[in-house]
C-alpha positions, 0 to 999 in steps of 0.5 A: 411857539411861545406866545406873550401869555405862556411867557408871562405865566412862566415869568409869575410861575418861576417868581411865585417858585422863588418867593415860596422858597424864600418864604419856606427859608425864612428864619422862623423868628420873623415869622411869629409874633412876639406877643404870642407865647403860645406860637413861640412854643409851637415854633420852637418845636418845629423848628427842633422837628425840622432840624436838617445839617448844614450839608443838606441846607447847604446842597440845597442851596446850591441846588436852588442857584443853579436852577435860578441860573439856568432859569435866567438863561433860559429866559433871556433865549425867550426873550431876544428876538434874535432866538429862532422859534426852535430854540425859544421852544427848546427853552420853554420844555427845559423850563418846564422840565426843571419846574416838573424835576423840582416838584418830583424830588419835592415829592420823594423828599416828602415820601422818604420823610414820611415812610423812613422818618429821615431828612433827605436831599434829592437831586434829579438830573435826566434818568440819574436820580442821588439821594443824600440822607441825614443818618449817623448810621449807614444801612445797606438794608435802608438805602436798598427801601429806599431805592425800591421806593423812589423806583415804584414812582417812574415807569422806566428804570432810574439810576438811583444812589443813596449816600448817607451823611452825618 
């Protein structure tokens, strides 16, 4: 049973993860300030550094609605009292459940960039795991490392795809 204090560290939980994402999104130009040169110059180079194609910003933010939707859903079968204590602790392990996904594909988005130098979106949905990554050219040897790396980090066998994407 979900008591007031898991409810309310799950309700600041999820409005830290969107903050964050809004903080992350943010134009960079908001963020310097116009006194400083030197953080112009270190913002324009990571910003050409970051440079991700529509496509991918594009899944990701249809990615992040659809959590925020299922996440709104599942806060209110918490939150009304007409929910029975099975379905509030069903809602409580999907809400966790999506909070942990978000972190792994964090975590191997980070990994692909470090070990391929490549920009990637991933989206995992139960044992299905779908890799898009900003390439011009599409390597069946690549995508296969690619693959064997995001296997080495779950214990059970995964359906993994890569698709490439200028």
């Amino acid at each position: 049973m979900i008591n007031k204090r898991s409810l309310w560290f799950l309700t600041l939980f999820s409005l830290i993860l969107v903050l964050s994402v809004y903080y992350v999104t943010m134009p960079s130009e908001l963020l310097i300030d116009t006194d400083d040169i030197k953080n112009k110059t270190e913002t324009v180079s990571t910003k050409e550094e970051t440079n991700e194609s529509a496509e991918l910003v594009a899944l990701r933010v249809e990615s992040e609605e659809k959590m925020l939707d299922e996440i709104t859903e599942l806060k209110t079968v918490l939150t009304d009292s007409k929910s029975t204590t099975k379905q509030k602790n069903e809602a409580f392990e999907k809400m966790q459940n999506l909070n942990r996904n978000k972190g792994l594909e964090e975590n191997i988005e980070n990994k692909i960039k470090k070990e391929f130098s490549l920009n990637t979106f991933v989206n995992i949905e139960e044992t299905k795991i779908s890799v898009t990554v900003q390439s011009n050219k599409h390597d069946v040897k690549l995508a296969n490392q690619i693959m064997r790396s995001i296997q080495k980090e779950f214990e059970k066998p995964m359906s993994i795809s890569v698709k490439f994407q200028k």
